[in-house]
N, C-alpha and C positions, 0 to 999 in steps of 0.2 A: 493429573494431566496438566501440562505446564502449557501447551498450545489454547488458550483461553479461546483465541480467534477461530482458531480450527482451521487454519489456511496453510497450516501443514510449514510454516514459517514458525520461530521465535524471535519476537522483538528484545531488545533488552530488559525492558519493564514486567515483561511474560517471563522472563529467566529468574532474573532476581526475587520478583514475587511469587514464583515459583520453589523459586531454594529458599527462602526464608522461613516457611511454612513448612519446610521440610528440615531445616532444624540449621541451615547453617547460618552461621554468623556474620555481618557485614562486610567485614576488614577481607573475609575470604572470598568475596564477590568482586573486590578492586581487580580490575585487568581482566576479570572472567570474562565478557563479553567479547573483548578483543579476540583473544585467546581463542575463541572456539571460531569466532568468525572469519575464517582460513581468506574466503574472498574479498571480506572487506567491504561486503555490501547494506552492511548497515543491519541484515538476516539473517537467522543461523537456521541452515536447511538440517534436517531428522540425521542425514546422514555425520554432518557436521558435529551436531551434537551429541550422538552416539561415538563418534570416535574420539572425540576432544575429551570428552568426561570420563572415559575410559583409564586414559592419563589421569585426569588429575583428581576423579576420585584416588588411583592409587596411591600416588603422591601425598593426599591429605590422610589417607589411611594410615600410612609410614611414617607420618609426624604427628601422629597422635600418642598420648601415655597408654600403657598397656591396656587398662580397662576401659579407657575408651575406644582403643581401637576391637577389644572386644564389642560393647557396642555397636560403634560403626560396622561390623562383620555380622551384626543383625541386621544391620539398615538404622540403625538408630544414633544420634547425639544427643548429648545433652540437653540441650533445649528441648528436645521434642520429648525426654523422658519427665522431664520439667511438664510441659505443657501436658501430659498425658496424667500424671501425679495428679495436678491441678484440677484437669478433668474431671477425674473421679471423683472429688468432693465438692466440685461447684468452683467458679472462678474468684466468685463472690466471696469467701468465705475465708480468704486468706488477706484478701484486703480490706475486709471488718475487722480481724485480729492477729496483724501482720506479729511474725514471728520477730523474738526479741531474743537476745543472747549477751552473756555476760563473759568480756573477754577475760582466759585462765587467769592471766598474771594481777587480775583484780579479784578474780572468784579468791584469787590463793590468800589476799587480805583478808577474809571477812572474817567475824568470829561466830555469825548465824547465819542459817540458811534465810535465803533471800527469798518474797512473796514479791509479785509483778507489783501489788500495789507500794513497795519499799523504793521505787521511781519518782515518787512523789518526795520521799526525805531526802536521797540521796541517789544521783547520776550515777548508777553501774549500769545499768541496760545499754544495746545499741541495735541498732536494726541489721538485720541478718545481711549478711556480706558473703556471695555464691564463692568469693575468690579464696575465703579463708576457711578453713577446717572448724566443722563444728560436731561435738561430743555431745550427743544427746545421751542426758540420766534419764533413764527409765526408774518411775519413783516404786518402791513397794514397801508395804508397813513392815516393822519391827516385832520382832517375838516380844511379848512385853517383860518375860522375866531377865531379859539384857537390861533392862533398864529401870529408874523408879516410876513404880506406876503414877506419881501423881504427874508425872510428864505428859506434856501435851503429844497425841500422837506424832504432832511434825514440827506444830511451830512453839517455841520456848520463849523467854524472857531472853532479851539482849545480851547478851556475854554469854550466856552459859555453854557451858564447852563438856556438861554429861547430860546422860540422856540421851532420847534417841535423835533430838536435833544437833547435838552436838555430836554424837559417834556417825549422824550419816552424814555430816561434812567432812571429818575427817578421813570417811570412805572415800567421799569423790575426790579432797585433796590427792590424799594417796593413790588411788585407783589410775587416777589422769595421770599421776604421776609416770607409774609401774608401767602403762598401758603408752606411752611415749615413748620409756628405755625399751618398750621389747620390740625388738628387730624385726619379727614376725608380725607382730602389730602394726607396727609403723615404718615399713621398710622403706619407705621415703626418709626417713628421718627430720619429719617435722617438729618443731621447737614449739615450748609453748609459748612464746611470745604470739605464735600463728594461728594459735586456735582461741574456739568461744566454748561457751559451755552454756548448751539449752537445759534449763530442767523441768520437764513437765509438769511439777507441780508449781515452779517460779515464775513463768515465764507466760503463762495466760493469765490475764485480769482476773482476778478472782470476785470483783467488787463490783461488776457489771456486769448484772446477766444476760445480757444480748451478746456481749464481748468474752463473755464465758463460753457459751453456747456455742457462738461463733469458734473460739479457741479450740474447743473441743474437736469441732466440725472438721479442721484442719489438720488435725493433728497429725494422721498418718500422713498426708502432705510433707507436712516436716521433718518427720520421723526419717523418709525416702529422702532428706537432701544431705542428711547427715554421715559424715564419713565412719565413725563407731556409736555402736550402742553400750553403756556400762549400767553396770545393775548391782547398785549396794543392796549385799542382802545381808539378812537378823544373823544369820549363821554360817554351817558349814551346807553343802546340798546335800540330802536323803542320799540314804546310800543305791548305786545304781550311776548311769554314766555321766557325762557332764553337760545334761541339759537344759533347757531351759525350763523346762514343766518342772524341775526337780530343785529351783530357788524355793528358800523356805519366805515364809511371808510372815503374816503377825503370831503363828502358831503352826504346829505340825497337821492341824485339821487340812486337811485335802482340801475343801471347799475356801479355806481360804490362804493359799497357795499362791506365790508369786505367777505362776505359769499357770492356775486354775481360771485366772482372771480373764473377760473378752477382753477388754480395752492392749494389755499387755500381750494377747497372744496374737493382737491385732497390730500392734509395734512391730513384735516380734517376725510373725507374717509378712509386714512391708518392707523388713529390711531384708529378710528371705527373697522375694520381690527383685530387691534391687540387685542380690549376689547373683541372680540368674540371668539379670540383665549385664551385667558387667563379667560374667561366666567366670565366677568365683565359687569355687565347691563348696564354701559356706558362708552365712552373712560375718561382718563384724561384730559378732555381739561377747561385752567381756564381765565377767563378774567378778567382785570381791566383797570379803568378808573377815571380821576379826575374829582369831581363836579369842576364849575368851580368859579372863586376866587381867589384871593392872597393864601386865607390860606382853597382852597377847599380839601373837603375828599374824600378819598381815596375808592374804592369801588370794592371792589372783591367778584366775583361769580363764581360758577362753570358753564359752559354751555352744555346744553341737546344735545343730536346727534339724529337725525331722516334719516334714509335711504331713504331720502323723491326721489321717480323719476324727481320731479320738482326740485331737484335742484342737479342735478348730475353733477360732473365735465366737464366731456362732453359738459354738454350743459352752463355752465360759459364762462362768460367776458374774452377775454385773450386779451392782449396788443399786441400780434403778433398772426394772423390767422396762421400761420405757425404752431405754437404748435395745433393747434388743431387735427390733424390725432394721434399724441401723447399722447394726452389727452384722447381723444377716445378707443384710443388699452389699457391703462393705464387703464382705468375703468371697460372697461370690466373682464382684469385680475384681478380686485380686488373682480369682481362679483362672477367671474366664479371660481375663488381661495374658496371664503368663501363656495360658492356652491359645489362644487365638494369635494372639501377636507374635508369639515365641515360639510357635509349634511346639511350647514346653506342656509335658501332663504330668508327672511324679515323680518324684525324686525318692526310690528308698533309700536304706542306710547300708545298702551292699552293692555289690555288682549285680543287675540285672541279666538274669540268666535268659529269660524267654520273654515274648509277648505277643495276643494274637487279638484279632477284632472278631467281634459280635457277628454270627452269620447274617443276619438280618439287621441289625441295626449298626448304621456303619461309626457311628459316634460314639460307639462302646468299648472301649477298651481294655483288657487284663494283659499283667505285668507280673512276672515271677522275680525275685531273688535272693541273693545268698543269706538274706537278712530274714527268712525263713517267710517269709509275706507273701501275698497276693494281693494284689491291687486292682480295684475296678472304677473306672473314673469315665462320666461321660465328657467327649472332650467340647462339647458344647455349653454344658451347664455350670462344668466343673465340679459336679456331684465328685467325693470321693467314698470307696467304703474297701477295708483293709481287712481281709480274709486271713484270723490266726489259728495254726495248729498245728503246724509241720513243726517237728524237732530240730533239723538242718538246714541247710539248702536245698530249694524250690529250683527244680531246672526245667520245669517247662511245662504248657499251659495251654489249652484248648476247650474253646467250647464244642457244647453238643451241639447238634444240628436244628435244634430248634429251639435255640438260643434260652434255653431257661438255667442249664447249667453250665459251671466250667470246672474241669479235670485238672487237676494236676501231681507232677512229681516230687519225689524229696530223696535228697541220699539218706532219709532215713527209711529207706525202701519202703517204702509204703505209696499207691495212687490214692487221691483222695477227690470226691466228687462234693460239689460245691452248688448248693442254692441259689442265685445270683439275688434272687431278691431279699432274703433273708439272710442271706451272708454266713448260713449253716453247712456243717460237714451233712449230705444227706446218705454219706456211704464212705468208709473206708476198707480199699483192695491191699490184702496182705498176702502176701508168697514168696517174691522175690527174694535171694538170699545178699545182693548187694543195693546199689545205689539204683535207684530207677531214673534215667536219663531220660525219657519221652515217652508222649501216649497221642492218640490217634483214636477219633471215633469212626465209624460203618456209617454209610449213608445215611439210614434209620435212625442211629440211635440207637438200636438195640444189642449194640459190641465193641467193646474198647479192646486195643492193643496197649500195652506196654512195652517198654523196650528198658535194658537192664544191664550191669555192669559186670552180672552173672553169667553173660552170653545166651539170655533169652527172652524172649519173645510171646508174654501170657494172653489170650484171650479171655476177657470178662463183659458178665453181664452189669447194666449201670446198677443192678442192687447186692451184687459182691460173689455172683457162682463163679469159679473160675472154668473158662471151658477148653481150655489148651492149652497146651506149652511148645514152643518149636526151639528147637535145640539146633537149630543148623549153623549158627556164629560160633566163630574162634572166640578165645580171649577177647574181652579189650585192651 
């Protein structure tokens, strides 16, 4: 409400402190008042300000860069994605352990990786600058047989250029490199004279536990200002597609997995976050890795982001159980952030065939697609839970009538009926001889329809009798 006074007037004092709050920027408030004030009387009446803004939100829309003007077509700018970021982790907490960055064309001098406390020998740090491009490394250990084990896991003696301090500078040299020349990456084509380079494990105090802690605290803060994520990893990824759950980390043990970890699947998460706020189909996140060799090459991909429930921050590896109530509240903000603010609820990894709401509970949601999933997500809590067993594509999804299960189909002709709380198959309907397109339950509950690509029409009970078949459709 920008009318503070409630007199159904805006002064100009009400206007501007009105948009500023709402996220825009000074320089764009010059002349505004004028501009809407058609009569000149020092007032801008409701109607006045409804149609003047009209203009020149479009206007500012159209001179926006693309993903902002994505943004702006939420309702959102920059600053207020800023202020909302900040929000989440306390205001505080970024101005205890204000973010530092070391600009590329200096990172590209050094011969070790750099610790915050290396500020004290030697001026590389500078305080983050919103104007210039920053590359946040996402840190992860090293397989140990790349390297000699008497090597410190990160930080090495002065010069040394083997090991796993030396091979993961050489990662981010190159990486920044590779991830500048590719077109797709960086389709601005920014130089590195123009970017910094944050690295999570350089760039918070390490020698001050309040400014630790603090660093920590903020992290995903930072993580969301950053224009790419890169991730030196020990190896090649597990075989399977190019995600992020599937960076190797200090060994091929699951549990200690690049993408096993909360804190990184908590990164990972907020930069997913920021793609949907900028309506980009996947975050920036880029990894490389050396085959191995004297003179192995070098190997950069970009890695795919899935909102997968099984691998939620939350439920990651953490070093200290302490963080975990952290982790927890932390995720769910992120849920209930996309949710609520975005009307966004899941994203799977195919086209979204169906979706239908909770008969009674209107905050319930399921979600079919071709990615063979079902999805149930409350869109209040951000609860998600990820229903697998169909062979093909899922084409559509209904609960029963008294909301405990949901139904669905698959072109691998099969209905399947679904537990909601347990997230079990508690019945799978087989007959059809093709794709089953939809199904349909009976006021009760006690008979489902099918519909079929066979040109028929089955009646079932929810525990699998079939009770009919109607044959009166042509082809499809």
């Amino acid at each position: 409400m920008l009318d503070l006074n409630k007199d159904g007037m805006l002064s100009e004092d009400e206007l501007f402190e009105g948009l500023l709050k709402r996220g825009w920027e000074q320089d764009e408030l010059q002349g505004l008042f004028g501009r809407l004030d058609v009569n000149g009387d020092g007032k801008i009446s409701l109607d006045e300000y409804l149609d003047g803004m009209a203009t020149v939100k479009k206007e500012r829309l159209l001179s926006l860069p693309a993903y902002k003007r994505g943004l702006a077509g939420l309702g959102m700018y920059l600053k207020s994605v800023m202020d909302i970021k900040l929000r989440i982790w306390g205001s505080g907490r970024h101005e205890t352990a204000p973010m530092v960055v070391i600009p590329f064309t200096k990172f590209q001098t050094l011969h070790e990786l750099p610790r915050r406390s290396d500020e004290k020998k030697e001026t590389m740090y500078q305080s983050f600058d919103p104007k210039r491009k920053v590359i946040f490394i996402s840190h992860v250990w090293f397989e140990p047989s790349l390297v000699p084990e008497t090597a410190h896991p990160d930080f090495t003696d002065k010069g040394q250029t083997k090991g796993r301090k030396g091979e993961k500078l050489a990662l981010i040299k190159e990486g920044v490199n590779l991830l500048l020349s590719d077109n797709t990456a960086n389709p601005t084509g920014c130089k590195a004279k123009d970017v910094d380079i944050w690295l999570d494990f350089g760039c918070i105090d390490q020698d001050d536990p309040t400014k630790q802690a603090a660093g920590v605290g903020s992290l995903l803060a930072y993580v969301l200002q950053c224009e790419w994520i890169l991730i030196p990893g020990a190896g090649p990824l597990l075989p399977g597609e190019l995600t992020v759950d599937k960076v190797p980390g200090i060994d091929e043990n699951e549990e200690k997995m690049y993408g096993a970890r909360g804190w990184t699947r908590l990164e990972s998460m907020g930069a997913f976050m920021c793609s949907v706020l900028r309506r980009q189909h996947q975050p920036p996140i880029y990894n490389i890795y050396r085959k191995k060799g004297v003179d192995g090459e070098y190997v950069f991909n970009k890695l795919l982001y899935s909102l997968d429930p099984k691998h939620l921050p939350s439920e990651g590896k953490l070093t200290k159980e302490t963080d975990r109530p952290a982790i927890v509240e932390l995720t769910k903000d992120l849920l209930g952030y996309m949710i609520k603010a975005k009307s966004y609820i899941t994203k799977h990894d195919g086209a979204v065939r169906g979706v239908a709401y909770h008969p009674e509970n209107s905050k319930l949601v399921a979600s079919c697609s071709a990615d063979k999933t079902i999805r149930l997500i409350n869109t209040e809590s951000g609860t998600l839970k990820c229903l697998t067993g169909h062979r093909r594509c899922v084409n559509s999804v209904c609960f029963s009538p008294n909301g405990k299960h949901v139904s669905s189909t698959s072109d691998d002709g099969t209905v399947r009926i679904w537990d909601i709380e347990t997230g079990e198959v508690t019945c799978t309907l087989r007959g059809h001889s093709g794709e089953v397109l939809s199904v349909a339950w009976n006021r009760d509950g006690s008979l489902l329809a099918s519909g079929s690509s066979d040109s028929t029409v089955r009646l079932w009970t929810p525990y699998g009798q079939e009770k009919g078949t109607l044959r009166a459709h042509s082809v499809c």
